[in-house]
PyMOL Python script that loads the backbone (N, CA, C, O; Angstrom):
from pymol import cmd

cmd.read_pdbstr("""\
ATOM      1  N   UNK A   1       0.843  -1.183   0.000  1.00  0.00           N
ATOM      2  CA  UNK A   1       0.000   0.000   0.000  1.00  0.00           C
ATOM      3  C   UNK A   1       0.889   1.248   0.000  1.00  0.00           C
ATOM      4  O   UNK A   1       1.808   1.454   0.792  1.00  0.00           O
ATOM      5  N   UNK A   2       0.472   2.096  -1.047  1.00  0.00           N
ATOM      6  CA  UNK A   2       1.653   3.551  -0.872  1.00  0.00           C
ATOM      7  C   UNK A   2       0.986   4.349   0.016  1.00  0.00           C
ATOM      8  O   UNK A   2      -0.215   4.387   0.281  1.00  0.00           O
ATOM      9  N   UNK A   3       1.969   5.027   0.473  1.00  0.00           N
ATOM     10  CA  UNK A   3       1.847   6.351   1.616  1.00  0.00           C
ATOM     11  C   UNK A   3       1.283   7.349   1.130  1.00  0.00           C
ATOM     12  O   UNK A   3       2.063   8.299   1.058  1.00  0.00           O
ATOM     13  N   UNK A   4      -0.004   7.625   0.659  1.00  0.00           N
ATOM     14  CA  UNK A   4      -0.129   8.990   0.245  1.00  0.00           C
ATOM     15  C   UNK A   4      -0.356  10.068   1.192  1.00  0.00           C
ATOM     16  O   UNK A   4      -1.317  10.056   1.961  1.00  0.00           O
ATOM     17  N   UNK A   5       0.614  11.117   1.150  1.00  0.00           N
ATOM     18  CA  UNK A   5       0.309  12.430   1.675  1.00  0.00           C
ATOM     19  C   UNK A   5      -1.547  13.084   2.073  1.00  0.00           C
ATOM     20  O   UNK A   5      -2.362  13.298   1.175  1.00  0.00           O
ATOM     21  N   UNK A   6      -1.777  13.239   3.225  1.00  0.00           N
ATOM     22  CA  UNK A   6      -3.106  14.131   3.108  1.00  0.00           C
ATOM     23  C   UNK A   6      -2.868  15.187   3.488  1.00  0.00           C
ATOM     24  O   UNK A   6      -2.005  15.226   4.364  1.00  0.00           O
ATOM     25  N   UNK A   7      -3.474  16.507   3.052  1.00  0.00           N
ATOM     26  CA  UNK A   7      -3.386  17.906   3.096  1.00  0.00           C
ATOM     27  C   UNK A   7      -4.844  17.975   3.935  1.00  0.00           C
ATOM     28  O   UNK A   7      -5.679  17.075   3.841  1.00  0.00           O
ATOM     29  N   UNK A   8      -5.032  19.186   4.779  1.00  0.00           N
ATOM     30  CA  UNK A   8      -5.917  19.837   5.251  1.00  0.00           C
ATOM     31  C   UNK A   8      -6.038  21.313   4.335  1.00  0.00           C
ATOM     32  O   UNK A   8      -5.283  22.243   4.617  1.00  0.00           O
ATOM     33  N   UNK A   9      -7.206  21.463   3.049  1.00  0.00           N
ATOM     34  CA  UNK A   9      -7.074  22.735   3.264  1.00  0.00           C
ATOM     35  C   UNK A   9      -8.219  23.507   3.860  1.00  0.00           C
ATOM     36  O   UNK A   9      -9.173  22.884   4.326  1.00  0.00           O
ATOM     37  N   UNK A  10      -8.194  24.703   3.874  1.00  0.00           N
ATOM     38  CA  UNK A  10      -9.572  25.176   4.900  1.00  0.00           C
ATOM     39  C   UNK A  10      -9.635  26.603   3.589  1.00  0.00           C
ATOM     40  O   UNK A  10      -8.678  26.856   2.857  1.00  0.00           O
ATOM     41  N   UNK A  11     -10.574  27.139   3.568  1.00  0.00           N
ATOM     42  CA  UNK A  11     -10.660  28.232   2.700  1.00  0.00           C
ATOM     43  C   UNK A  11     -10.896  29.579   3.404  1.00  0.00           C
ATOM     44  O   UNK A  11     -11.944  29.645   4.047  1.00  0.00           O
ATOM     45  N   UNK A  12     -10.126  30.632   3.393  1.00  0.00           N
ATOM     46  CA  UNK A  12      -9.828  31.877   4.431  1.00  0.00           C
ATOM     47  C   UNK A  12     -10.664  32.764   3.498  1.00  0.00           C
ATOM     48  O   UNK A  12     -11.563  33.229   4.198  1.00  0.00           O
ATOM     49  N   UNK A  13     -10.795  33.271   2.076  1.00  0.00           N
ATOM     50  CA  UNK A  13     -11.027  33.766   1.313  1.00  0.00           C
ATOM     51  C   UNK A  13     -12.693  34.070   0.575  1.00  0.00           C
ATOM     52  O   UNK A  13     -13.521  33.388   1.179  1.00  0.00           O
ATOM     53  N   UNK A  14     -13.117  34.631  -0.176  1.00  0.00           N
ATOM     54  CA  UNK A  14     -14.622  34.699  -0.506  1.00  0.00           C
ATOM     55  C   UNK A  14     -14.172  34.332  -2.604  1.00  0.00           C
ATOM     56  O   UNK A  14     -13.349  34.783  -3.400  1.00  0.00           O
ATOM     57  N   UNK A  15     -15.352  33.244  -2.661  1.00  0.00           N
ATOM     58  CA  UNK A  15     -14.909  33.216  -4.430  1.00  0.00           C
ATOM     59  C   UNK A  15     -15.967  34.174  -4.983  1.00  0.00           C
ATOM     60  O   UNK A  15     -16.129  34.284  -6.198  1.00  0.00           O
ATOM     61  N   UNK A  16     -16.614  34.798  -4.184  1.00  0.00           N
ATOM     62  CA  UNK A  16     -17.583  36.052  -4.990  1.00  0.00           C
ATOM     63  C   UNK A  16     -16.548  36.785  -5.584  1.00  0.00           C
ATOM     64  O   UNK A  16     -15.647  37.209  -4.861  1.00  0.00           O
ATOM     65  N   UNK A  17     -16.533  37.044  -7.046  1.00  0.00           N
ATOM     66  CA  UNK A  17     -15.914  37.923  -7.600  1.00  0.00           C
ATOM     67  C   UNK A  17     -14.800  37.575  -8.196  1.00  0.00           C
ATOM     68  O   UNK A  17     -13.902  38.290  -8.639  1.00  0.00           O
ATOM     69  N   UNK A  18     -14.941  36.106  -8.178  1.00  0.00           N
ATOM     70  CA  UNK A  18     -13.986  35.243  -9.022  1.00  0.00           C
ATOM     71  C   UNK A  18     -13.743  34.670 -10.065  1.00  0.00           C
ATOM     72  O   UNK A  18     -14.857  34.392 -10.510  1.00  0.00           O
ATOM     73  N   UNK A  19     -12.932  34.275 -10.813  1.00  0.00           N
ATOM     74  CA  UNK A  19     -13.377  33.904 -12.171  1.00  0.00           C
ATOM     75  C   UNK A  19     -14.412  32.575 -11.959  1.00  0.00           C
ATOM     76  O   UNK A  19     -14.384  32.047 -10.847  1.00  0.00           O
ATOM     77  N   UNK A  20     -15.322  32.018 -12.986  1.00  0.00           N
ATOM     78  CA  UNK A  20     -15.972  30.726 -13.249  1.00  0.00           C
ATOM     79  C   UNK A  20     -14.622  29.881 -12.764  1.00  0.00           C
ATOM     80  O   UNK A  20     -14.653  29.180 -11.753  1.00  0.00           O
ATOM     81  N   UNK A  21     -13.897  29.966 -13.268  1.00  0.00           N
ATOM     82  CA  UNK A  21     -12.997  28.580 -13.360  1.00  0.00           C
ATOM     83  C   UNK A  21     -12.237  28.372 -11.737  1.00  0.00           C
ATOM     84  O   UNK A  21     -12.122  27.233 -11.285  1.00  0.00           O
ATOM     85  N   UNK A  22     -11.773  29.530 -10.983  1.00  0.00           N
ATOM     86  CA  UNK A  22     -11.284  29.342  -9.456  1.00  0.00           C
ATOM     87  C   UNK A  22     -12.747  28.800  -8.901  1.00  0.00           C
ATOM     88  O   UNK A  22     -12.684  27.963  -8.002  1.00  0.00           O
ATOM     89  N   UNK A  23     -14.146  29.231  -9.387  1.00  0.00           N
ATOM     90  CA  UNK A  23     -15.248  28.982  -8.537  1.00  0.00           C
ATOM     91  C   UNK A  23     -15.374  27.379  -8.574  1.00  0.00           C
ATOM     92  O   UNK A  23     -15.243  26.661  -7.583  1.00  0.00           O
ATOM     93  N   UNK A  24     -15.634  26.962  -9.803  1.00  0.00           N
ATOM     94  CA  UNK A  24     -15.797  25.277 -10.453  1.00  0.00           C
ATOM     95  C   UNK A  24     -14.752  24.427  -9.142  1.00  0.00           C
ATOM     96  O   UNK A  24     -15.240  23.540  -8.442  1.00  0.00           O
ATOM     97  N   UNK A  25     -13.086  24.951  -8.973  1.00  0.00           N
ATOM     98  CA  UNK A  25     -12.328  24.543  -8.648  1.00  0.00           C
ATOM     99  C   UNK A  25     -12.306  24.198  -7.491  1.00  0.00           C
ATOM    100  O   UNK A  25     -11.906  23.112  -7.072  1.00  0.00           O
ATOM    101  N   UNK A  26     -13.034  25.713  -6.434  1.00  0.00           N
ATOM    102  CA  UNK A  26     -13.177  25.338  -4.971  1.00  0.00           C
ATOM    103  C   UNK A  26     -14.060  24.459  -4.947  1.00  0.00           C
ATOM    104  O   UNK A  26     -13.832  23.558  -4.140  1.00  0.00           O
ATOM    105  N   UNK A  27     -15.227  24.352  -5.674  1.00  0.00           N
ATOM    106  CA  UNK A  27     -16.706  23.281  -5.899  1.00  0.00           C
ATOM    107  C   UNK A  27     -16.002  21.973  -6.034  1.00  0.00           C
ATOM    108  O   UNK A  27     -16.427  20.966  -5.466  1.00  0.00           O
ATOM    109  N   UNK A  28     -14.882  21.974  -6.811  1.00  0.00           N
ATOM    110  CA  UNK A  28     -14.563  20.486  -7.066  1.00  0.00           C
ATOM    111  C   UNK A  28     -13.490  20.298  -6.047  1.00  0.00           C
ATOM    112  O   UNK A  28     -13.189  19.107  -5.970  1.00  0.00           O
ATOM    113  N   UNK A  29     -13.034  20.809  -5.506  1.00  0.00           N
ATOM    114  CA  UNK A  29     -12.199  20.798  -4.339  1.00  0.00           C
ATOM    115  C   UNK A  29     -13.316  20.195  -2.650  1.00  0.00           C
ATOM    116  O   UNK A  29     -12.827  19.602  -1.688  1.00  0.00           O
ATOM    117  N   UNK A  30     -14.317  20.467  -2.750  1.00  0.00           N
ATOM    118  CA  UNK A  30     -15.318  20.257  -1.842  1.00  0.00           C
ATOM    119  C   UNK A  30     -15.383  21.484  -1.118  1.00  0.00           C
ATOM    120  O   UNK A  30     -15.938  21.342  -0.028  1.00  0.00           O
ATOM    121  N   UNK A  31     -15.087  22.371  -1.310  1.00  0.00           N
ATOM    122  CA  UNK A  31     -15.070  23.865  -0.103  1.00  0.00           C
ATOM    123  C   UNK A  31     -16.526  24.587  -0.829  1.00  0.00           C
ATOM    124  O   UNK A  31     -16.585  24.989  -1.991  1.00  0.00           O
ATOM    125  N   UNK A  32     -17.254  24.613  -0.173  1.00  0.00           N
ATOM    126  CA  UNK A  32     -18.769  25.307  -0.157  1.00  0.00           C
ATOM    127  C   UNK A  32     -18.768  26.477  -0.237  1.00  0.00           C
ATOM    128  O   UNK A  32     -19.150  27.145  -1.198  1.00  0.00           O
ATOM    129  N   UNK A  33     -18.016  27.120   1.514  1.00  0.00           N
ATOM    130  CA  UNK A  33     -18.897  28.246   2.267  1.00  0.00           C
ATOM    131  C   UNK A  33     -17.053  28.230   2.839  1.00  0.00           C
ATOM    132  O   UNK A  33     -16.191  27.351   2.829  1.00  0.00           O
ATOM    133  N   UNK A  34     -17.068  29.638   3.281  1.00  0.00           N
ATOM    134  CA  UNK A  34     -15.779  30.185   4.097  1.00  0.00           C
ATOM    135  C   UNK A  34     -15.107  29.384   5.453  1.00  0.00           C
ATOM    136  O   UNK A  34     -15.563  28.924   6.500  1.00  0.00           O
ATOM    137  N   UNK A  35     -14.326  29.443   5.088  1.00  0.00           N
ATOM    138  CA  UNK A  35     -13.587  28.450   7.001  1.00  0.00           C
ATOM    139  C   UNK A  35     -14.270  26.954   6.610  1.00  0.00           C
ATOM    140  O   UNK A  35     -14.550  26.097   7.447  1.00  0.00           O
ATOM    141  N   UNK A  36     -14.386  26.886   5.795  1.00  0.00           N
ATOM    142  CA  UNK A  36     -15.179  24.958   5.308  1.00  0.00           C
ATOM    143  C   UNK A  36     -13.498  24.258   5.389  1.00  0.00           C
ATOM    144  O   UNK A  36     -12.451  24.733   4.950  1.00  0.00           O
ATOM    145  N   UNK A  37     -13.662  23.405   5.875  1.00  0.00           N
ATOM    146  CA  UNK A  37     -11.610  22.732   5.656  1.00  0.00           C
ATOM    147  C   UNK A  37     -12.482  20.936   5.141  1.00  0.00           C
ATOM    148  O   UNK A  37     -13.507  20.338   5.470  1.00  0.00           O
ATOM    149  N   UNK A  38     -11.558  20.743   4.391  1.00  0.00           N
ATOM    150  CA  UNK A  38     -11.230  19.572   3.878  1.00  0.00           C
ATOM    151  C   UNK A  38     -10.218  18.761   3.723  1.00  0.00           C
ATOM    152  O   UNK A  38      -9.280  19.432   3.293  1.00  0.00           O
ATOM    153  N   UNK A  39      -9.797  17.211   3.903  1.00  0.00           N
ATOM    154  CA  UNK A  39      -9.218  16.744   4.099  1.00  0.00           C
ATOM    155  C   UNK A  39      -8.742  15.491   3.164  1.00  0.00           C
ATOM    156  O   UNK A  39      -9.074  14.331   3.410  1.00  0.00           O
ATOM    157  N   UNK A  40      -7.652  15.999   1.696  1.00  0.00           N
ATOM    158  CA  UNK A  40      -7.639  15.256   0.548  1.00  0.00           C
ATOM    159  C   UNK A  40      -6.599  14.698   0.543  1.00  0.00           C
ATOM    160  O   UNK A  40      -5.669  15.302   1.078  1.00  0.00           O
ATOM    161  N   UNK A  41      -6.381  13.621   0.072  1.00  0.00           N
ATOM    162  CA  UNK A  41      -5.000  13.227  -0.312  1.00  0.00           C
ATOM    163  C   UNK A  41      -4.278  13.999  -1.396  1.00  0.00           C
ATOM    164  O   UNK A  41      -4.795  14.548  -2.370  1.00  0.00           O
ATOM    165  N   UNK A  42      -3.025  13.952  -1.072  1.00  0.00           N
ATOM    166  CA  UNK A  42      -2.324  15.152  -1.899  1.00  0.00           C
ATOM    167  C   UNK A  42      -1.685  14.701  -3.409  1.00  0.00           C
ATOM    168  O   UNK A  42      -0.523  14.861  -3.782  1.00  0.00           O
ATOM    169  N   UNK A  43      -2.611  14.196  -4.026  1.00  0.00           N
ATOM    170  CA  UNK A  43      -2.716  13.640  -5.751  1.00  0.00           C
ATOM    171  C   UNK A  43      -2.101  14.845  -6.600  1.00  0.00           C
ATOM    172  O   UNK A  43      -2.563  15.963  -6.370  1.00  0.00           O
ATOM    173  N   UNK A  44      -1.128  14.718  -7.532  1.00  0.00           N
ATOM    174  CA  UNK A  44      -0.825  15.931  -8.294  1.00  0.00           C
ATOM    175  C   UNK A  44      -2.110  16.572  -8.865  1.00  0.00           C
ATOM    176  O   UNK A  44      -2.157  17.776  -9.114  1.00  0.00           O
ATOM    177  N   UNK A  45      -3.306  15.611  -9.097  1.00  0.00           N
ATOM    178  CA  UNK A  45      -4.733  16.253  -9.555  1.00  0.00           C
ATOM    179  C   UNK A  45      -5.008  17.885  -8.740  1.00  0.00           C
ATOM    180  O   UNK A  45      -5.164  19.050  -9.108  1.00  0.00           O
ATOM    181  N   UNK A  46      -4.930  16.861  -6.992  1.00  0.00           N
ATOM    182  CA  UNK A  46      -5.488  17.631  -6.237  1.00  0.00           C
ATOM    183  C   UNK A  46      -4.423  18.835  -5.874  1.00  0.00           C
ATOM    184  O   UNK A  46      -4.992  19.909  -5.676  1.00  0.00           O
ATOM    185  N   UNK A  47      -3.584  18.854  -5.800  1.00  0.00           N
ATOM    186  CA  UNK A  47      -2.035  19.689  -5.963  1.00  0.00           C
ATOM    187  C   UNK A  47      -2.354  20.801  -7.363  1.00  0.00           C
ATOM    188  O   UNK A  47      -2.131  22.005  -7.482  1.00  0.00           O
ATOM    189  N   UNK A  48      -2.708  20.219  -7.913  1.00  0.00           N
ATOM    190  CA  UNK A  48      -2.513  21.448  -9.354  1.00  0.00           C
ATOM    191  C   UNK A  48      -4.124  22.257  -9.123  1.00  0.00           C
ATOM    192  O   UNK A  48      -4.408  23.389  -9.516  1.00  0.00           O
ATOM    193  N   UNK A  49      -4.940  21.392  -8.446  1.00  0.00           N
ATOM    194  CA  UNK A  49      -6.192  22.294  -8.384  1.00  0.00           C
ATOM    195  C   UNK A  49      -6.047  23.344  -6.916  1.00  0.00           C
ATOM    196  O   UNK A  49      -6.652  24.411  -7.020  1.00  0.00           O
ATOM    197  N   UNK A  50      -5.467  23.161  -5.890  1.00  0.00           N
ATOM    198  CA  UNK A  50      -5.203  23.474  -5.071  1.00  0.00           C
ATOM    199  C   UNK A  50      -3.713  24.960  -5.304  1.00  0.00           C
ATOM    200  O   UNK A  50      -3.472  25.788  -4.425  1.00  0.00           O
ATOM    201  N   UNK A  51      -3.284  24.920  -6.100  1.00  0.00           N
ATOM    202  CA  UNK A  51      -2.387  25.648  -6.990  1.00  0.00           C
ATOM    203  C   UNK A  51      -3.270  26.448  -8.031  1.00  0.00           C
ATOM    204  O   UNK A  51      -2.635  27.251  -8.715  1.00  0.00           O
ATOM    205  N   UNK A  52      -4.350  26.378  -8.216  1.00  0.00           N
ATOM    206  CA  UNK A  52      -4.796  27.530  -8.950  1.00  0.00           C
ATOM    207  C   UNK A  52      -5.365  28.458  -7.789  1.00  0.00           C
ATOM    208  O   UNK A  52      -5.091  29.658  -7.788  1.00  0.00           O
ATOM    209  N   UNK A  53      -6.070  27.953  -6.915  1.00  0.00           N
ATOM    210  CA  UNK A  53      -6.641  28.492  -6.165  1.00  0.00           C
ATOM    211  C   UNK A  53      -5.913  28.761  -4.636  1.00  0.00           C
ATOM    212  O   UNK A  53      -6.393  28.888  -3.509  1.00  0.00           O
ATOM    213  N   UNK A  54      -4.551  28.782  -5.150  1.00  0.00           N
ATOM    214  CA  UNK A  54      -4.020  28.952  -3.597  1.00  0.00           C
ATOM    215  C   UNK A  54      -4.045  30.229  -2.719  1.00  0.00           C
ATOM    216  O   UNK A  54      -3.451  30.218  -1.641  1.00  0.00           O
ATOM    217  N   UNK A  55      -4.781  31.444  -3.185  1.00  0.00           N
ATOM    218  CA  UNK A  55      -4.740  32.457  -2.766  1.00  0.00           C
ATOM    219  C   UNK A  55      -5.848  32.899  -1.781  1.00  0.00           C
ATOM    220  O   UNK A  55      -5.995  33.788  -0.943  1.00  0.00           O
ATOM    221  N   UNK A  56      -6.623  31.763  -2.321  1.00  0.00           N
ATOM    222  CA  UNK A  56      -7.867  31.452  -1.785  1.00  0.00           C
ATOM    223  C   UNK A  56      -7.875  30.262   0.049  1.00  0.00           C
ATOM    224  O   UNK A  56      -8.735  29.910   0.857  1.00  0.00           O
ATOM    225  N   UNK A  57      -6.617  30.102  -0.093  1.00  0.00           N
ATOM    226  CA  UNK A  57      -6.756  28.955   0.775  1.00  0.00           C
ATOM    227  C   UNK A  57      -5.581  29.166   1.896  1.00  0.00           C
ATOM    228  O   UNK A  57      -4.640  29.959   1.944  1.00  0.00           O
ATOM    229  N   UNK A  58      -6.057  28.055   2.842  1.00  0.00           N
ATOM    230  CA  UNK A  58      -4.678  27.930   4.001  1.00  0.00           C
ATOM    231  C   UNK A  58      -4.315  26.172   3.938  1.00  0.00           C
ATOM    232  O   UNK A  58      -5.199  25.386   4.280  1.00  0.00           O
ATOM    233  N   UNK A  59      -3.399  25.825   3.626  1.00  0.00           N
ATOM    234  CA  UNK A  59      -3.210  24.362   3.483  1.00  0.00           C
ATOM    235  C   UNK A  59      -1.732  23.599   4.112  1.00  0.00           C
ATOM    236  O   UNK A  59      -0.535  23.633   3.826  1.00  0.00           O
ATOM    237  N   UNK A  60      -2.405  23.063   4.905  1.00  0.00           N
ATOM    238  CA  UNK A  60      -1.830  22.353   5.697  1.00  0.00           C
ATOM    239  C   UNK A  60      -1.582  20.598   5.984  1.00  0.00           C
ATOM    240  O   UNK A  60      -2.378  19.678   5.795  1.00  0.00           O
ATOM    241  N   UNK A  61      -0.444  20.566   6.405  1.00  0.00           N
ATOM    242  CA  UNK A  61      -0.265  18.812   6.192  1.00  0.00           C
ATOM    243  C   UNK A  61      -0.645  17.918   7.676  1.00  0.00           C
ATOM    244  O   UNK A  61      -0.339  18.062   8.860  1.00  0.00           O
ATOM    245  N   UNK A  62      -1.240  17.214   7.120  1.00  0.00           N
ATOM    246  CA  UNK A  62      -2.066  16.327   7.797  1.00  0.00           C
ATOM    247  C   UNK A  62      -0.621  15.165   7.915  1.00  0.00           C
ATOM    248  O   UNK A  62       0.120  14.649   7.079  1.00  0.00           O
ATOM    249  N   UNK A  63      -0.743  15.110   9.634  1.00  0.00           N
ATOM    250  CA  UNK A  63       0.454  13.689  10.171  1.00  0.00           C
ATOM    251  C   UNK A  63      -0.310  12.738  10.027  1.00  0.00           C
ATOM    252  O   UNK A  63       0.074  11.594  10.274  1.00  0.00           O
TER     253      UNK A  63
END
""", "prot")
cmd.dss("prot")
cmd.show_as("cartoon", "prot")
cmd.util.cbc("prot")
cmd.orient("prot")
């Protein structure tokens, strides 16, 4: 079984006023509503989506 990395991210930020595509991203990321945190394994998928929208976020590594 491989070790995959999990990230905590939590969302600090508002996507009102954001492009469609950061909005789709937090949606597909699972973040709803503000201070929502989620808990993903850290997949280059989820890494490159988490990288568009990092301005938006606080992300942290899960022991």
């Amino acid at each position: 079984m491989s070790a995959t990395k999990k990230i905590k991210i939590t969302q600090v930020k508002s996507g009102i006023d954001r492009s469609e595509r950061q909005k789709l991203t937090l949606r597909a990321l699972g973040l709803k509503k503000m201070n929502a945190s989620k808990e993903v394994e850290a997949t280059p998928q989820v890494l490159g989506m988490v990288r568009t929208v990092e301005h938006l976020l606080k992300v942290e590594e899960v022991k």
